[in-house]
KEDRENRO-413849 format. One line per field, with one value per residue: residue in one letter; residue number from 1; y, x, z of N, C-alpha, C in turn. Coordinates in steps of 0.1 Angstrom, whole numbers. Layout:
<recs>
type <- (A_...)
seq <- (NUM_...)
n.y <- (Y_...)
n.x <- (X_...)
n.z <- (Z_...)
ca.y <- (Y_...)
ca.x <- (X_...)
ca.z <- (Z_...)
c.y <- (Y_...)
c.x <- (X_...)
c.z <- (Z_...)
</recs>
This chain:
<recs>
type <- (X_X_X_X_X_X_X_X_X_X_X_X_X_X_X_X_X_X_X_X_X_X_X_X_X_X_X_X_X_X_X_X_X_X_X_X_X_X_X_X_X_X_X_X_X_X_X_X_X_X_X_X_X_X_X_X_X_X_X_X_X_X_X_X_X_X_X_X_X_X_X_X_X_X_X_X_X_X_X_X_X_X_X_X_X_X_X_X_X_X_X_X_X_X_X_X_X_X_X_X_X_X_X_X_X_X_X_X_X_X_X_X_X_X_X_X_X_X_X_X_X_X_X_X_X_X_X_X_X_X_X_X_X_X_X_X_X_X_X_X_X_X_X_X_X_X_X_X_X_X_X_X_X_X_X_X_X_X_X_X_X_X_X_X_X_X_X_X_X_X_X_X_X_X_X_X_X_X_X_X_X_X_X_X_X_X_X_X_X_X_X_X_X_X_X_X_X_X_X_X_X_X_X_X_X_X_X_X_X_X_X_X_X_X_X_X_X_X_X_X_X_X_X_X_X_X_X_X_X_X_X_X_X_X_X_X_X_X_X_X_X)
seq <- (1_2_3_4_5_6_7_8_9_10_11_12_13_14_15_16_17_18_19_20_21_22_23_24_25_26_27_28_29_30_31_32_33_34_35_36_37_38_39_40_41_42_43_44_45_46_47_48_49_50_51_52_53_54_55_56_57_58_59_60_61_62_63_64_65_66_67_68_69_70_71_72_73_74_75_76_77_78_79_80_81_82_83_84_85_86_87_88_89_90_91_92_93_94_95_96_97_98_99_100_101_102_103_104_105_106_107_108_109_110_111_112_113_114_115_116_117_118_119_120_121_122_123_124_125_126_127_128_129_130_131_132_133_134_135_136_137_138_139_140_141_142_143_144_145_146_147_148_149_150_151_152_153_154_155_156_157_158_159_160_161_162_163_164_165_166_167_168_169_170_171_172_173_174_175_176_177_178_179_180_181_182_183_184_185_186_187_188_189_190_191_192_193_194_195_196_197_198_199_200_201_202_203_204_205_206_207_208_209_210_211_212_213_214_215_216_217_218_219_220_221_222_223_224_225_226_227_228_229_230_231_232_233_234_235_236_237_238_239_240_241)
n.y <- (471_483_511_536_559_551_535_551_566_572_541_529_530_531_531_542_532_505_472_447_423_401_374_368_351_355_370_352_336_350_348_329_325_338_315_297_276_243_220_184_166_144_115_92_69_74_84_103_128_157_187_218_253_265_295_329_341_374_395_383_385_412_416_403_417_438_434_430_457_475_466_464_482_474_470_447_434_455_455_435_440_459_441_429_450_457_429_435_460_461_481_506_498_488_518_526_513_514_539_545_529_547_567_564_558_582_594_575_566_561_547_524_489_461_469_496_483_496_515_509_513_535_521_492_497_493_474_448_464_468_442_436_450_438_420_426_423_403_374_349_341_363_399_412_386_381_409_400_381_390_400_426_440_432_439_432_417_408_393_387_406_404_415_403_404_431_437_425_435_464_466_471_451_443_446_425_404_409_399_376_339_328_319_315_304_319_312_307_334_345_330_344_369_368_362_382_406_396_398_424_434_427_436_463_462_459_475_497_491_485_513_523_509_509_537_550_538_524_552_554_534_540_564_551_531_560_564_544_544_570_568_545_556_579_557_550_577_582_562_567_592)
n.x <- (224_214_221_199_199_218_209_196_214_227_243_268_278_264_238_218_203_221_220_195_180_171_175_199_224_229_207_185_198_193_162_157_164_142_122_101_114_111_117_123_113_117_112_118_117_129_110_96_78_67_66_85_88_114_132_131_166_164_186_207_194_188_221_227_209_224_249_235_229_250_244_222_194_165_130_120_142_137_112_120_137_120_105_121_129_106_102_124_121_92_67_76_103_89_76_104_107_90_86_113_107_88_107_123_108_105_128_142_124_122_147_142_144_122_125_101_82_78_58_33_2_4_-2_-1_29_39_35_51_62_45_33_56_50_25_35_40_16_11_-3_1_28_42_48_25_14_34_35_8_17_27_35_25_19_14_-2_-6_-38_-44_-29_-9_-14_-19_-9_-29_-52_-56_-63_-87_-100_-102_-124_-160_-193_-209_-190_-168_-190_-196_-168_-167_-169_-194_-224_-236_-255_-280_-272_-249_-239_-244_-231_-207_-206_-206_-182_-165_-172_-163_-136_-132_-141_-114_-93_-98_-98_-68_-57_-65_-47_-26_-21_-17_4_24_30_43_55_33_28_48_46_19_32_49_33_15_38_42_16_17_36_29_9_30_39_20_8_33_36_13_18)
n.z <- (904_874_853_842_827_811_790_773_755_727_706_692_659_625_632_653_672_673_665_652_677_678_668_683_698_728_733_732_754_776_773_779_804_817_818_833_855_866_897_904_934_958_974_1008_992_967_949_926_942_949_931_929_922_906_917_896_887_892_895_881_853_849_845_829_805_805_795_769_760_751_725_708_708_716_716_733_745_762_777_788_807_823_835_852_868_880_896_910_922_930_927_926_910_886_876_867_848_829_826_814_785_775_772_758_732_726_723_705_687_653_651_667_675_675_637_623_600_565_540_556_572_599_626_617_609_630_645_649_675_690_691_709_733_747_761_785_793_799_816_825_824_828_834_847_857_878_892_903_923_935_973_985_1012_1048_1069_1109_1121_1098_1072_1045_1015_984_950_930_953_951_932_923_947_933_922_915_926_904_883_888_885_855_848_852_849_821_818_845_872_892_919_922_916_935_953_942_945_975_983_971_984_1010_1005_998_1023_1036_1021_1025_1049_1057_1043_1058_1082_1078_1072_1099_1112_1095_1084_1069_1053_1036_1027_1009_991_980_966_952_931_921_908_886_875_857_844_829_813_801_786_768_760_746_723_708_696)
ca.y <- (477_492_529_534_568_548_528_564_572_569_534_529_525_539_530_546_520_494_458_438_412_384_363_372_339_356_372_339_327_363_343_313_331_338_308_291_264_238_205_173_165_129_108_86_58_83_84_115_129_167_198_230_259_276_314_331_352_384_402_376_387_423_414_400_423_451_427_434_472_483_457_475_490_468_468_436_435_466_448_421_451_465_430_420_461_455_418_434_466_462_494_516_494_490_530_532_504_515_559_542_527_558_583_554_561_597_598_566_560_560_537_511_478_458_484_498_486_507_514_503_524_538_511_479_495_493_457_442_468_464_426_431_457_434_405_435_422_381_375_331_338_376_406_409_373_384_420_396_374_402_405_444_445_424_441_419_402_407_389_390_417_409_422_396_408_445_438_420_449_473_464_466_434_443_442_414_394_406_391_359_330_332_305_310_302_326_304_306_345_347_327_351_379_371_363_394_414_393_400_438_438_420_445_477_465_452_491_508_481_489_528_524_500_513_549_559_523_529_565_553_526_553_575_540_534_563_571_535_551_580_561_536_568_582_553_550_593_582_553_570_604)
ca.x <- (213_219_220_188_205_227_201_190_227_230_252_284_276_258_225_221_202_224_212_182_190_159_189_213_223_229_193_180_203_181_151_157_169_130_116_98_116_109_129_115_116_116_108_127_123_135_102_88_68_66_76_92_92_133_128_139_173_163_197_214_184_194_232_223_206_235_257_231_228_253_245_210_183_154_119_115_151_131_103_125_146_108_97_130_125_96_103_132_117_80_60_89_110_80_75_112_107_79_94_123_103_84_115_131_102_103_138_143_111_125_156_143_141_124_121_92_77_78_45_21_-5_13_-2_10_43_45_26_61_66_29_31_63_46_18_47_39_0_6_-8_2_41_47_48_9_13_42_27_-11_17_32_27_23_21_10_-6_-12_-35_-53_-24_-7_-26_-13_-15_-40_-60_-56_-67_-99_-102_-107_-138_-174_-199_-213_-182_-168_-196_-195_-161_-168_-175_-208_-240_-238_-267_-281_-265_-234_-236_-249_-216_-193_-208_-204_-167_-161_-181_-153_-123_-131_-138_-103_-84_-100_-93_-56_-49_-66_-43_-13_-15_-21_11_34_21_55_59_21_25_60_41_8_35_54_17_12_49_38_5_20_47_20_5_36_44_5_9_47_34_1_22)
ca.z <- (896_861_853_830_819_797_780_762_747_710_705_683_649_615_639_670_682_671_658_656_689_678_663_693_709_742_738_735_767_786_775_791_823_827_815_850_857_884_901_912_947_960_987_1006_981_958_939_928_955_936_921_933_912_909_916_889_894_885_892_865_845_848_845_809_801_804_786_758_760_740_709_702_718_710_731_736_757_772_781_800_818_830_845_861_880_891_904_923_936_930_919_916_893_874_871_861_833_818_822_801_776_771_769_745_725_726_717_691_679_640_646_677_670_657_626_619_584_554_533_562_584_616_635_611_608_647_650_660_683_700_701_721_748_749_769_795_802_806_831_827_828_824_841_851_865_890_899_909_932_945_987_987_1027_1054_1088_1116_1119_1084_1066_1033_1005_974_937_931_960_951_919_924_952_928_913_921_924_889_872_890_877_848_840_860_838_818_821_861_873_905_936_919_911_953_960_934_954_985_987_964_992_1020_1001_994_1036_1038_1011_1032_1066_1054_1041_1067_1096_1070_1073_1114_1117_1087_1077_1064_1039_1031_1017_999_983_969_954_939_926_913_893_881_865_850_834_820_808_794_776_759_753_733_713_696_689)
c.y <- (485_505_528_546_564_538_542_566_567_556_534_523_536_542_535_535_506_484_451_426_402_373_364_360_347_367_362_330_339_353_328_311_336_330_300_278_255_222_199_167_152_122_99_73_61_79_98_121_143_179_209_239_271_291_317_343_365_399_395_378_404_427_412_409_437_448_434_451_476_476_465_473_485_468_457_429_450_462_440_427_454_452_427_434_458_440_422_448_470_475_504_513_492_505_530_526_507_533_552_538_539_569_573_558_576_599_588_561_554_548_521_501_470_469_483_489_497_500_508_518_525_525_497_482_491_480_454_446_467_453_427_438_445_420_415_428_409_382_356_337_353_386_408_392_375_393_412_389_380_403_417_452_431_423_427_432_401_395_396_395_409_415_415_405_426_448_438_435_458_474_461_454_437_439_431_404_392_394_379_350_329_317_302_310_313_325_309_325_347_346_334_359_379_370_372_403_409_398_416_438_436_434_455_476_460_467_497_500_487_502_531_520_507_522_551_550_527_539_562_545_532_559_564_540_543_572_559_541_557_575_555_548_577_573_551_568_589_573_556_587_603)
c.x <- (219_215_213_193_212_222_192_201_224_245_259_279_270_243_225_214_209_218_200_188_179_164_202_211_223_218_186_181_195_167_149_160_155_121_116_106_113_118_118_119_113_117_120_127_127_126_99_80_63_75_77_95_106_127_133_147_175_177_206_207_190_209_234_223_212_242_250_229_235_256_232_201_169_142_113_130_147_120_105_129_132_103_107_133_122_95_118_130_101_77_73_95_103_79_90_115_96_86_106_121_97_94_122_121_99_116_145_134_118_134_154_138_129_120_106_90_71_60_33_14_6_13_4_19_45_42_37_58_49_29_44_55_31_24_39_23_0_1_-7_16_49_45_33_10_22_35_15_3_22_31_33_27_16_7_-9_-27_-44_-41_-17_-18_-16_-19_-32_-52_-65_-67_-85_-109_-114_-122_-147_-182_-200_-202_-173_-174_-198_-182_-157_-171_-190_-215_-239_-253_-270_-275_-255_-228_-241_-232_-207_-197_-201_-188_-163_-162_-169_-140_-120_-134_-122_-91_-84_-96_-73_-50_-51_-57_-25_-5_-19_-3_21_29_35_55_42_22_37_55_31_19_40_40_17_23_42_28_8_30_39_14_14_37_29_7_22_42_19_3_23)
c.z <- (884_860_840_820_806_786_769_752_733_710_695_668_639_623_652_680_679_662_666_668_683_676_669_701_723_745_743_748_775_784_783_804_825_823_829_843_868_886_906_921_950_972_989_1004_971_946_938_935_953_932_928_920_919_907_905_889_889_885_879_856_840_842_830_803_794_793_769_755_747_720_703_709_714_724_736_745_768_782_794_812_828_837_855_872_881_899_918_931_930_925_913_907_883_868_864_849_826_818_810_788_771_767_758_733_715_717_706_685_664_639_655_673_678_653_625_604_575_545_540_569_595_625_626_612_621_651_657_673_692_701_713_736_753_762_785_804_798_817_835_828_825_833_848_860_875_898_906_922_943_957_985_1000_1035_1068_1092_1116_1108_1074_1059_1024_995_961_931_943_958_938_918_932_951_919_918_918_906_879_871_881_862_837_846_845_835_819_839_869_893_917_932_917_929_958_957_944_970_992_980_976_1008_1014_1002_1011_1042_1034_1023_1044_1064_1053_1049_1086_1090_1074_1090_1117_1109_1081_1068_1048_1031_1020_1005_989_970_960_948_929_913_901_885_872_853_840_828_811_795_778_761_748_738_722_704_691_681)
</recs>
């Protein structure tokens, strides 16, 4: 696991954050260490028969990532650091990837890369830096798409909960439907309902089976949760100072 303490330090140079990495071949080799990959599997006439998607190794993801530390401090190798926490210890490494981004902000706003632009509003000069935090809410091949596949817990005999399931969860029928797909015609808004209305009995008996069977992993999980929050929080509070 890397020491986040030393992703704050001022690095070697005229720049304290160092250099732009976007034209760093061994950024580019980090990007391809989380690009899904998958193999084809084959029968025994050794025809295609199908596909397997390769996990992706998020300690060699981390390992890279160190490698890059002390070239410059950019948030879009921050970004990568905060997904490949939270893929290796769910909420918490997310709270301590997104508290890093926020105290990065706090303390190099002026020199982090990419640079700001000169002569723009606050928010244009930052655009770079807003499309990279935005990598944060994919939800097809980015951090939001892992956290949904997440298994969270898994009492007997309710099953696997995961982020997906927590997600959906949290939301009443109304708003559910509102962000179902539009022109549903009544049966179809009966059917959204009523597996919304199974899943949310599913979620509630799954946490209340969870904190019966694992009360201790339970409450460890709420406080992961809610540093997770507060750090999202932080980092929203640093980026509209």
């Amino acid at each position: 696991m890397i020491d986040l303490a030393l992703w704050l330090n001022p690095l070697d140079g005229e720049n304290p954050s160092g250099e732009d990495l976007r034209n760093d071949p061994a950024f580019h080799e980090l990007e391809r260490l989380i690009e899904q990959q998958t193999k084809v599997e084959y029968d025994d006439r050794n025809k295609p028969s199908a596909e397997a998607i390769i996990p992706i190794d998020w300690p060699a993801v981390l390992a890279k990532a160190e490698e890059l530390r002390p070239r410059g401090r950019d948030l879009r190798l921050l970004v990568i650091v905060t997904r490949a926490l939270a893929n290796e210890n769910r909420l918490a490494g997310l709270a301590d990837g997104l508290s890093l981004i926020a105290q990065t902000f706090d303390a190099h706003w002026e020199t982090l890369h990419p640079a700001l632009r000169s002569g723009a509003t606050p928010r244009d000069a930052a655009l770079r830096r807003i499309n990279a935090l935005l990598d944060l809410q994919n939800g097809q091949e980015g951090l939001l798409a892992d956290l949904r596949q997440m298994i969270f817990f898994a009492p007997r005999p309710i099953g696997p909960i995961s982020g997906r399931d927590l997600e959906q969860g949290a939301l009443d029928e109304r708003v559910m439907l509102q962000e179902a797909a539009s022109g549903l015609n009544a049966s179809e808004k009966a059917a959204l309902a009523s597996a919304h209305s199974q899943l949310l009995n599913r979620v509630r008996s799954g946490c209340a089976a969870q904190i019966d069977q694992a009360g201790e992993a339970m409450t460890s999980l709420l406080g992961d949760a809610r540093a997770a929050i507060a750090a999202l929080d932080a980092v929203e509070t640093a980026l509209n100072a």
